[in-house]
N, C-alpha and C positions, 0 to 999 in steps of 0.2 A: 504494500500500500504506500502512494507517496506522500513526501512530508505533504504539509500544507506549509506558502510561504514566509507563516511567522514562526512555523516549528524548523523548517531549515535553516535560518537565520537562527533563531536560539543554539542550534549546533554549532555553526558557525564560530555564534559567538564564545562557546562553551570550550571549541576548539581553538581559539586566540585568532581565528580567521577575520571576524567581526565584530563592532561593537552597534550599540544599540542605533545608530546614527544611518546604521546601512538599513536601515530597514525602510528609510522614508527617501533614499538618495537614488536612486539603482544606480548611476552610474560607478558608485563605489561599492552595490553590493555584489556587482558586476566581475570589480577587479577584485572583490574577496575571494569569489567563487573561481575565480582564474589563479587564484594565489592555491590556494586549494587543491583544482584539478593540478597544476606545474608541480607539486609538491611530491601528487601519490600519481604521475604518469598518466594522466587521465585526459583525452580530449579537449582541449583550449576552448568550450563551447559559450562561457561564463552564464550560463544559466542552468539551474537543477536538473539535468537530468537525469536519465535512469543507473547509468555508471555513475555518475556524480553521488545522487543519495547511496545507493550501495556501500559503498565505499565509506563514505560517513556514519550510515549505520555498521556497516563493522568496526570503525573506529569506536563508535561509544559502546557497542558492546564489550568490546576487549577494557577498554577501561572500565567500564563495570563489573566488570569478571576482575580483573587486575585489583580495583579499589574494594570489592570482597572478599578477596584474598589477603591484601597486604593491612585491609583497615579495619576488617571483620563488619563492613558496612551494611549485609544485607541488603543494596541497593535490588529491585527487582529488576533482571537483565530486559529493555529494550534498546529503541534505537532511540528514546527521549532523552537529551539532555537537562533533566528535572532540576526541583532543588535539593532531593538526595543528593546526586550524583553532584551537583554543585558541592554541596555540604561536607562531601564525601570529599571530594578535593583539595575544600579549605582546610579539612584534617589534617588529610596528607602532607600537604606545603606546609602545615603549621610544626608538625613531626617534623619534618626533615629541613625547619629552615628556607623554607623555599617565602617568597611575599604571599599572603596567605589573600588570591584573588580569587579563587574560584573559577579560574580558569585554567582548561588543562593546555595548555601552550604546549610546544616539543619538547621544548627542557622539561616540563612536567610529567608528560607521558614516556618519556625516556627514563627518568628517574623513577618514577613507577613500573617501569617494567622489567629496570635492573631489580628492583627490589622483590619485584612478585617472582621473577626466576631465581632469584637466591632463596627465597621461601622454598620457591618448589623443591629445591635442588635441594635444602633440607631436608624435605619433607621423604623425597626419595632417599635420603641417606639413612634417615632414622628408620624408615621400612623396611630400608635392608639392615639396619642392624639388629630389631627386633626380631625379622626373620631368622636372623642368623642365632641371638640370643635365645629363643626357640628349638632350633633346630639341635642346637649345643646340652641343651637340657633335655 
């Protein structure tokens, strides 16, 4: 289902693509969405569409999955960038030092996703060592 134009624009904005300005300007909500598509390889089209939102809805899901993992958020996984997932952010950056804006910028979701693979990669190590503490006994 596609956004509608003010739930694209709140992704946008959610992704450091936008702020609240582009929403009554097009010419710059324009060059957001061209910032955007240039960023993840996507057709120079600067308007929503169907690879466009895709794309963006797997970005927010992954940081939704990422930010209940590393923040124990419970955000429910969509493609909304709500004000959980805001909330869930300004956590984040508040943990880690980051400016606590609620938006998840690159530097933010990068540093979130170092963090959520370190997690994992615990999580894998202790499994195997319980398996093995098991198996031992």
């Amino acid at each position: 289902m596609p956004y509608t134009a003010s739930q694209f624009v709140e992704v946008l904005v959610g992704l450091g693509y936008a702020n609240a300005i582009h929403q009554i300007e097009p010419s710059l909500l324009q060059a957001a969405i061209e910032a955007f598509q240039r960023d993840y390889g996507l057709a120079l089209t600067g308007q929503p569409d169907a690879a466009t939102q895709e794309r963006a809805r797997q970005l927010v899901r992954n940081l939704q999955h990422s930010l209940n993992l590393v923040m124990r958020a419970q955000i429910p996984i969509s493609e909304f960038y709500g004000t959980g997932t805001r909330s869930a952010v300004v956590g984040f950056q508040q943990l880690y030092h980051l400016p606590p804006t609620g938006i998840a910028c690159l530097q933010v979701r990068r540093a979130l996703e170092q963090e959520a693979k370190r997690q994992l990669r615990m999580q894998v190590c202790y499994s195997r060592h319980e398996s093995y503490q098991t198996q031992v006994v």
